[in-house]
C-alpha positions in Angstrom: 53.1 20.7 159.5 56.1 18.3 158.8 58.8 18.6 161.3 62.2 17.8 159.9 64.1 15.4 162.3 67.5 17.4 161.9 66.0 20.6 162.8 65.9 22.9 166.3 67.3 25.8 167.2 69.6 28.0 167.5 69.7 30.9 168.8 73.2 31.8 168.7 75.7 34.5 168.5 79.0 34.7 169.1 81.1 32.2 170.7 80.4 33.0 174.5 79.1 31.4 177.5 77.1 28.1 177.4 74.0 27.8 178.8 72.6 23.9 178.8 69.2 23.0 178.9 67.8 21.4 181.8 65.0 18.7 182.0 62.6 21.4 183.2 63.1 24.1 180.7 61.6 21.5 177.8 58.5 19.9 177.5 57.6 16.2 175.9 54.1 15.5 174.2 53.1 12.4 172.7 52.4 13.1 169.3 49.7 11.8 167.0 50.4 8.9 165.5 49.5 10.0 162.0 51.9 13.0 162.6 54.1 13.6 159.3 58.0 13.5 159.8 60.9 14.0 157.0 63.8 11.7 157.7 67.0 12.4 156.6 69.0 9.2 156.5 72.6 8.8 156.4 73.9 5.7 154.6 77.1 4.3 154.9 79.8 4.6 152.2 79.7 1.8 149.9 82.9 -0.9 150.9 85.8 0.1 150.6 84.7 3.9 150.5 85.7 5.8 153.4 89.3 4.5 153.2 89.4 5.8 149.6 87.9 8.9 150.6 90.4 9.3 153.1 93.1 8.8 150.8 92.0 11.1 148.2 91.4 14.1 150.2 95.1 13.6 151.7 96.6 13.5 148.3 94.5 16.4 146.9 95.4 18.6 149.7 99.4 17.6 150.6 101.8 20.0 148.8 104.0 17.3 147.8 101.1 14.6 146.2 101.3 14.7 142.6 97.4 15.1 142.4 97.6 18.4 144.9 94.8 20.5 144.0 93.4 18.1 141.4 89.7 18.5 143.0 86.7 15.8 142.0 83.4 16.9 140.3 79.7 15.9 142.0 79.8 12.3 140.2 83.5 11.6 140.6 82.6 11.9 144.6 79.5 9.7 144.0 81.8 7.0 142.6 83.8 6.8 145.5 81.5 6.6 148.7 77.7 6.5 146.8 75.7 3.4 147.4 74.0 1.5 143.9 70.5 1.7 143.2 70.0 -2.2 144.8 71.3 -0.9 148.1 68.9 2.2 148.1 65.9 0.3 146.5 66.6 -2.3 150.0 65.9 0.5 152.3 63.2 1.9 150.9 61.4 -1.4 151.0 62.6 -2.0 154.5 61.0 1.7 155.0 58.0 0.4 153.5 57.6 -2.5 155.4 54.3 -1.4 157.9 53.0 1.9 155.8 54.0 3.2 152.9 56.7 6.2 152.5 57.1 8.8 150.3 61.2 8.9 148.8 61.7 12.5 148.8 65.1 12.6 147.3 68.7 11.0 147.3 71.4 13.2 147.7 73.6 13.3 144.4 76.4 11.7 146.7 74.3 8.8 146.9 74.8 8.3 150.8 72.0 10.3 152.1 68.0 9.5 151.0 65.3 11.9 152.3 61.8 10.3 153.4 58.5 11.5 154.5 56.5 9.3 156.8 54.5 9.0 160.0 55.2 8.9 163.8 54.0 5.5 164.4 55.8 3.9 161.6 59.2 5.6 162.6 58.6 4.0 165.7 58.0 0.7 164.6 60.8 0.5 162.1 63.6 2.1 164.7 61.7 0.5 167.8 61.9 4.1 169.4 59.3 6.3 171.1 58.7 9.8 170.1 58.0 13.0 171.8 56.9 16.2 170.9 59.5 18.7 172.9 59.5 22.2 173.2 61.4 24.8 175.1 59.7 26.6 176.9 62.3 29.6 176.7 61.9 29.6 172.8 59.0 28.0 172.1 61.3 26.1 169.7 59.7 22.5 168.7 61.2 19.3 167.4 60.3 15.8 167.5 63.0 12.8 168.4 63.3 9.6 170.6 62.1 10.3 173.9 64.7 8.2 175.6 67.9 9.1 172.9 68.1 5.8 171.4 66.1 4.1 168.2 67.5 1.3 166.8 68.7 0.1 162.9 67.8 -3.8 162.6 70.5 -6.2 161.2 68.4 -6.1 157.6 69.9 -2.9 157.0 72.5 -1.9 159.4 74.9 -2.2 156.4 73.6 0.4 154.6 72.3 2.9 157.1 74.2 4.4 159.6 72.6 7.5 161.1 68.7 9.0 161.1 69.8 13.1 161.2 68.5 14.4 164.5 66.7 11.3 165.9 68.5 10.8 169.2 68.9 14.7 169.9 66.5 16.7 172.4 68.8 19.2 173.5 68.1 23.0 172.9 71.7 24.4 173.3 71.9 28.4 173.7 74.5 30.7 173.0 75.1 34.1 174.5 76.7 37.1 172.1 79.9 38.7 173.8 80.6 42.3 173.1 83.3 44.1 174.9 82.4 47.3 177.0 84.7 46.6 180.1 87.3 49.7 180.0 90.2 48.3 181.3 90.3 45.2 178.2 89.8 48.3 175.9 92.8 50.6 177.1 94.8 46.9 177.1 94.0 46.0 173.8 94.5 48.2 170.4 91.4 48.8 168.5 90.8 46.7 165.2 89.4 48.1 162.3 89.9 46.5 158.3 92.8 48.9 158.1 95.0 47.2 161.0 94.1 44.0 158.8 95.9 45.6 155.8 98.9 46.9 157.8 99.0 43.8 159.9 98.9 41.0 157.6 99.9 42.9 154.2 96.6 42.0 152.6 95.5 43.7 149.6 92.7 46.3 149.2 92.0 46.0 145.6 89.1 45.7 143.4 85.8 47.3 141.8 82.5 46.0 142.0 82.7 42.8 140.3 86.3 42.6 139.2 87.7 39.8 142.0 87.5 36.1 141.1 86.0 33.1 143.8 83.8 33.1 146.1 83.2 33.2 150.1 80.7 33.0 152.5 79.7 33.4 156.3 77.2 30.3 157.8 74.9 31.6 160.5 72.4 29.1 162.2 68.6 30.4 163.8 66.3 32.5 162.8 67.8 35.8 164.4 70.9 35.6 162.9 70.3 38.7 160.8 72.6 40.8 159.6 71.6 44.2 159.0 72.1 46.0 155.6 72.2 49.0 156.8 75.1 48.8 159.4 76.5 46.7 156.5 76.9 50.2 154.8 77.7 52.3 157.3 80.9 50.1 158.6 81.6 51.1 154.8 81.0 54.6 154.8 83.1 54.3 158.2 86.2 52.1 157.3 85.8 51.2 153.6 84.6 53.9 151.4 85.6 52.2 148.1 82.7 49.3 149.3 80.0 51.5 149.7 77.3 49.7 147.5 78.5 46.0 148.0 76.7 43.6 149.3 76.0 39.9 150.7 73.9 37.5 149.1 71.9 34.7 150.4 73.0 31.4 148.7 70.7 29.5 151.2 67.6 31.0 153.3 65.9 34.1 154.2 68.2 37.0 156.1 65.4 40.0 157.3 68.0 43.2 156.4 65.7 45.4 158.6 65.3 43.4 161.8 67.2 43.9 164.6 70.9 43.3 164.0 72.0 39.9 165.5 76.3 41.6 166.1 77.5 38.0 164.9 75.7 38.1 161.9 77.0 41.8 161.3 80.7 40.9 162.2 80.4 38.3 160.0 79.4 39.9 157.0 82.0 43.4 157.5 84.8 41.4 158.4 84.8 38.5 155.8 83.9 41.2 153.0 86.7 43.6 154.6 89.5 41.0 154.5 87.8 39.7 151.4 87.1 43.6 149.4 84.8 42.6 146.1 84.8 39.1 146.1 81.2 37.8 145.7 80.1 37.0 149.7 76.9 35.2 150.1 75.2 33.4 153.6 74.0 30.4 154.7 71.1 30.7 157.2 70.5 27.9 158.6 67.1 28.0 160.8 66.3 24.4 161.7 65.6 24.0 165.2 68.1 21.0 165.5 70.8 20.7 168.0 73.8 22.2 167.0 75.7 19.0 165.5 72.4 17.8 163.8 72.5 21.6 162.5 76.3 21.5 161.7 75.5 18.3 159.6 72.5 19.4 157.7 74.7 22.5 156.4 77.2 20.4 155.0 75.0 18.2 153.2 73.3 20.9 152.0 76.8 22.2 150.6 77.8 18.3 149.8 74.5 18.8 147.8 75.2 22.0 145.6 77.0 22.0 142.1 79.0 25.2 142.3 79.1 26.1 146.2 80.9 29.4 147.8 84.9 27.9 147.4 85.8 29.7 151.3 83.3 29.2 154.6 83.3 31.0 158.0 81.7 29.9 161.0 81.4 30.9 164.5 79.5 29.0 166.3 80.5 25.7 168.5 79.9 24.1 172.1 82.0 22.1 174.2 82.8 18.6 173.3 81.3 15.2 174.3 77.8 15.7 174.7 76.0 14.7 171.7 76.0 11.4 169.7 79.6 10.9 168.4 77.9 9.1 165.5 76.8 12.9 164.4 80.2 14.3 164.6 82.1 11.7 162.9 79.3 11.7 159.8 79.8 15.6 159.9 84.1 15.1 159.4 82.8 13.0 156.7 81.2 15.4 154.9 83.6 17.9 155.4 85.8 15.6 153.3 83.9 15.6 150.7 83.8 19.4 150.7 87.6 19.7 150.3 87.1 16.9 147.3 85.3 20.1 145.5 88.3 22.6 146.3 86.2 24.4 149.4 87.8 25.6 152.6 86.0 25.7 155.5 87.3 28.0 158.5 85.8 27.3 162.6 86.0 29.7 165.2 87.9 28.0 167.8 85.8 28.4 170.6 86.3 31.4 173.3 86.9 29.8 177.0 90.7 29.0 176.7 91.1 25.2 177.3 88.2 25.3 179.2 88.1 23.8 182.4 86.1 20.8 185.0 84.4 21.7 187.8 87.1 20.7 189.8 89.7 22.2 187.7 91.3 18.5 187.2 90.6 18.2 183.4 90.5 20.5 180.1 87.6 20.6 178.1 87.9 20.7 174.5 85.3 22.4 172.0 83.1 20.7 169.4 83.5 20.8 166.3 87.1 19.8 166.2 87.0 17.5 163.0 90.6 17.6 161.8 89.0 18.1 158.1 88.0 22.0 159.2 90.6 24.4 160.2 89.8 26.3 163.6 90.9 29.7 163.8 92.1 31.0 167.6 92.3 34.7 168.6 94.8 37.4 169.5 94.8 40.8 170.4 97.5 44.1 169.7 99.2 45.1 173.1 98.9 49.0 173.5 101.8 49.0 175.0 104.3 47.1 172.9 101.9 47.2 169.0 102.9 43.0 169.2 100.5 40.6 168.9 99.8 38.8 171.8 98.0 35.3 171.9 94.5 36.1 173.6 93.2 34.5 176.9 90.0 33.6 175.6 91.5 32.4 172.8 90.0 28.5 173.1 92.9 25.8 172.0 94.2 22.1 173.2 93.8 18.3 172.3 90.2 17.0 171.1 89.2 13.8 172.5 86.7 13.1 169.5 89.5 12.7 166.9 93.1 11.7 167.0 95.9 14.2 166.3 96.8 14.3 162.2 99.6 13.6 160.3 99.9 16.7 159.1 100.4 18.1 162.2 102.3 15.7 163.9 105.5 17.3 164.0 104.6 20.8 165.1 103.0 19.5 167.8 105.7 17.2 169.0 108.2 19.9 169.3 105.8 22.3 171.0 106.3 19.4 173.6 109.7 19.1 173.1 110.1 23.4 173.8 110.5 23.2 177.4 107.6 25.9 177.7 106.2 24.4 181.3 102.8 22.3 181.2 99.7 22.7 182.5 98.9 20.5 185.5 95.5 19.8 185.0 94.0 16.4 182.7 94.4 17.2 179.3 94.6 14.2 175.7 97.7 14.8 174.2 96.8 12.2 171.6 94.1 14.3 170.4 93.5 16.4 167.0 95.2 19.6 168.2 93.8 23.1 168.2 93.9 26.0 166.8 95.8 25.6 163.4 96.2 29.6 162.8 95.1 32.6 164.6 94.1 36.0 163.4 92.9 39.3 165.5 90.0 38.5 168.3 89.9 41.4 170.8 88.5 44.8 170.7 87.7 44.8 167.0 85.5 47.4 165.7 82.0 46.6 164.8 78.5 48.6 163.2 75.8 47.4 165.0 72.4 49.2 165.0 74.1 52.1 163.5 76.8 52.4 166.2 80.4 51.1 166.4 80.4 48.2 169.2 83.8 46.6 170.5 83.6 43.1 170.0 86.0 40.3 171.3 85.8 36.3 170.7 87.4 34.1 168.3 83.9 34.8 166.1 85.9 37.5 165.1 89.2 35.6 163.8 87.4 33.3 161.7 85.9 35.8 159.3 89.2 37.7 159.4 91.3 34.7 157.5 88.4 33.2 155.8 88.7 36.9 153.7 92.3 36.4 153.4 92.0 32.4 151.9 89.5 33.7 149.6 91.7 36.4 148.5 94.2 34.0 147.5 91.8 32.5 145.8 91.0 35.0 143.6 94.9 35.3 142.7 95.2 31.7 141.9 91.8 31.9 140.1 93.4 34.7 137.7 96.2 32.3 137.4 94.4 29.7 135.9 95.0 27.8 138.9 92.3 25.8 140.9 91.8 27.4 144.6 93.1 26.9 147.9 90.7 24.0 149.0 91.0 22.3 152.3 93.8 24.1 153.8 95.4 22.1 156.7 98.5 20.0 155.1 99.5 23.2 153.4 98.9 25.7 156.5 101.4 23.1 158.2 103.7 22.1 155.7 104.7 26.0 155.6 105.1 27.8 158.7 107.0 30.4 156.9 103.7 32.3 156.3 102.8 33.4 159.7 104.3 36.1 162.7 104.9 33.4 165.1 103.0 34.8 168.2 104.8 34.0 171.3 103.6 35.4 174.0 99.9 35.0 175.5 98.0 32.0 177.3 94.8 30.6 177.8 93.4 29.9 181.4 90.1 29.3 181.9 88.3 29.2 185.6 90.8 26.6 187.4 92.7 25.4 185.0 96.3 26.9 183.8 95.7 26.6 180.2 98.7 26.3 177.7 101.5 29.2 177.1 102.5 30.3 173.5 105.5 29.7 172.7 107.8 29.3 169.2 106.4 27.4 166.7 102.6 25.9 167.0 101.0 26.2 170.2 97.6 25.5 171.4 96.8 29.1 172.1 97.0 30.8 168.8 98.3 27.5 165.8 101.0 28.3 163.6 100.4 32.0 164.1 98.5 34.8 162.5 98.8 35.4 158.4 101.4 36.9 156.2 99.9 37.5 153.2 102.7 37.7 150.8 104.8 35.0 152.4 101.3 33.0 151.7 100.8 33.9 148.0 104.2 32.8 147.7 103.2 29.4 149.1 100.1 29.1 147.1 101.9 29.9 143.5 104.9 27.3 144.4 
């Protein structure tokens, strides 16, 4: 077998509790020597790159640039961050310096080269040890540094700046979260694709074929099935003009009979509800990575496609810090470059409020929180009063991996400026602030194995506006216009577009969690979606 360095896990489902691996549910095995390994090596951006890449997805995606919208093609990209042939040639032979390796292939970016080899000569060029680990829970296997660490000599340190997965030996687990407590229920109206289109004024329009664009749901391990069947019977139940549609698979295998994984499922009903006819694929990502090594392999995956889906969902995440920060700044890189192409790429935000210490003295903050994605919080319908109310679970603060943008400067300032009262506890004010937008997270109405399940978690909000954005696509599309893109500048440069939600907070254990309150707030962004008010903003 040949054991891919970026690849583990991941058996997750919806955004729920974390459950970290300890020392003793993993075992390390010294492999054999001759053992065969792909690498998948990041290189840095050729001089100069990264501050032009910055640049140009700022002007593409602010309303006011005069080169808004005006995305790059495959080579165009290449031309900005991809190395020359010298520079790759240098590694190779560098790679080649005890054993020879096979060059697999170089990403059409030119920063990324794929390599086969063996265990002893990764070890001897990185001056690393490897171990064979396993969980014993999954039986899962990978192979990386035993001790987290390899090194990059000064020959070539200019060139590469990441091996994929190397340094990670964590299997990470995620638990699904479906709602059966009575007393949330009764609190909280039930959501079904119909409260969608009376909520947020989206359209339900469309035959089999007819809608422009292009969206898709990202799941990550081999259970992550969605099941056709349910697929059809959340039709027959909610949507009777879909009956007969269905989701693709633009990358990996989904098992349709298997049993249903309920993220997997939500995705699909929910992005294809919000979204009615518009050509919905999945990614299925079932390397056995940790979750950022996973989270960068699908976007250089995507980085590495010609025509991929224009709108993303995802729903999976873990708190921040633990991991290799060199992994999560390469994958805000890549994300980047996916809103070069024109493609928007929605994040549940995570669903333990501001999350919380042991001692209840500091937030947490959730991972990914690249300011190039836009995270999505959650809120529920009151029985009572019919408003929308920002939900606890709803995750939302200040990351401490990137700093705060410019785009979202001044909403954020005057959140601080409200007089709503603080929390007490540690939190980075500096930090990229979260959510950007919110969209309906509690007691929404889900097929699984036949039978409707009540399902709550920001895993639900994601798919929600991901349908809307690719909607809008689809309008602009028939325009003649070129889609939405990476969405942030604009979601902040017009706050006309959303119900400001103002009431609600987000606790978590100890800590007291941020209020909503007029305007952006870290419990549910801007707000959840108008749709007119946003076609509005798209067509000006």
């Amino acid at each position: 077998h040949i054991y891919t360095m970026s690849a583990i896990r991941l058996a997750a489902l919806l955004f729920g509790a974390l459950f970290a691996s300890s020392a003793a549910e993993v075992d390390f095995k010294v492999p054999d020597p001759n053992f065969s390994v792909q690498l998948q090596i990041a290189l840095l951006p050729k001089s100069g790159g990264l501050e032009n890449l910055h640049n140009t997805i700022l002007a593409v995606s602010s309303p006011k640039s005069p080169t808004f919208r005006q995305y790059l093609k495959q080579d165009q990209i290449r031309n900005i961050v991809g190395r020359d042939e010298a520079d790759i040639q240098r590694v190779v032979q560098w790679l080649n310096t005890f054993e020879t390796v096979t060059l697999e292939s170089v990403h059409p970016h030119r920063d990324w080269i794929t390599v086969t080899t063996t265990v002893k000569n990764v070890e001897k060029l990185f001056s690393c040890t490897l171990g064979f680990i396993t969980d014993k829970k999954s039986g899962y296997k990978k192979i990386a540094s035993t001790n987290k660490k390899y090194t990059i000599p000064d020959s070539v340190k200019d060139v590469i700046e990441l091996v994929s997965g190397l340094s990670s030996s964590s299997f990470p687990k995620w638990k699904a979260q479906v709602v059966t407590a009575t007393s949330e229920l009764t609190a909280t109206a039930a959501v079904t694709p119909q409260t969608i289109y009376d909520t947020y004024k989206s359209p339900l329009t469309g035959s089999h074929a007819s809608r422009l664009g292009s969206q898709a749901v990202v799941e990550f391990g081999s259970l992550a099935n969605f099941n056709e069947a349910d697929t059809q019977t959340f039709f027959s139940t909610y949507l009777p003009s879909l009956l007969g549609e269905t989701c693709g698979m633009v990358y990996g295998t989904n098992n349709g009979d298997a049993k249903p994984s309920v993220e997997a499922n939500l995705d699909v009903q929910y992005i294809m509800a919000a979204g009615p006819f518009i050509n919905t694929t999945d990614y299925k990502i079932t390397g056995r990575g940790s979750i950022e090594d996973e989270f960068l392999s699908y976007t250089q995956l995507v980085n590495s496609q010609s025509s991929p889906p224009l709108v993303h969902s995802i729903s999976y995440g873990e708190y921040g810090g633990d991991y290799d920060n060199a992994t999560d700044q390469r994958f805000s890189y890549e994300l980047e470059k996916m809103g070069l192409s024109g493609v928007s790429v929605l994040l549940a935000s995570g669903d333990n409020g501001v999350g919380c210490d042991s001692t209840g003295s500091s937030q947490e903050y959730d991972y990914p929180s690249s300011p190039y994605i836009t995270m999505v919080g959650a809120t529920y319908i009151d029985s009572a009063t019919k408003l929308e109310v920002g939900a606890t679970l709803s995750s939302g603060g200040f990351s401490k991996d990137f700093m705060q943008a410019s785009w979202q400067a001044e909403a954020v300032a005057a959140y601080f400026n409200s007089g709503v009262p603080m929390p007490s506890e540690d939190f980075y004010q500096p930090g990229r602030a979260y959510p950007d937008v919110s969209a309906f997270g509690q007691n929404v109405q889900v097929i699984a194995s036949g039978k409707v399940s009540a399902v709550s978690g920001t895993s639900c909000s994601a798919p929600i506006f991901a349908g809307l954005v690719a909607s809008l696509n689809d309008e602009l599309l028939r325009a003649g216009r070129p889609p939405l893109g990476f969405l942030n500048p604009w979601l902040y440069a017009n706050p006309q577009m959303f119900t400001d939600v103002t009431a609600g907070s987000n606790p978590y254990q100890k800590c007291e969690g941020f209020q909503a309150a007029p305007g952006w707030d870290p419990v549910t962004g801007l707000g959840t979606p108008l749709y007119p008010q946003m076609r509005e903003a798209a067509f000006a």
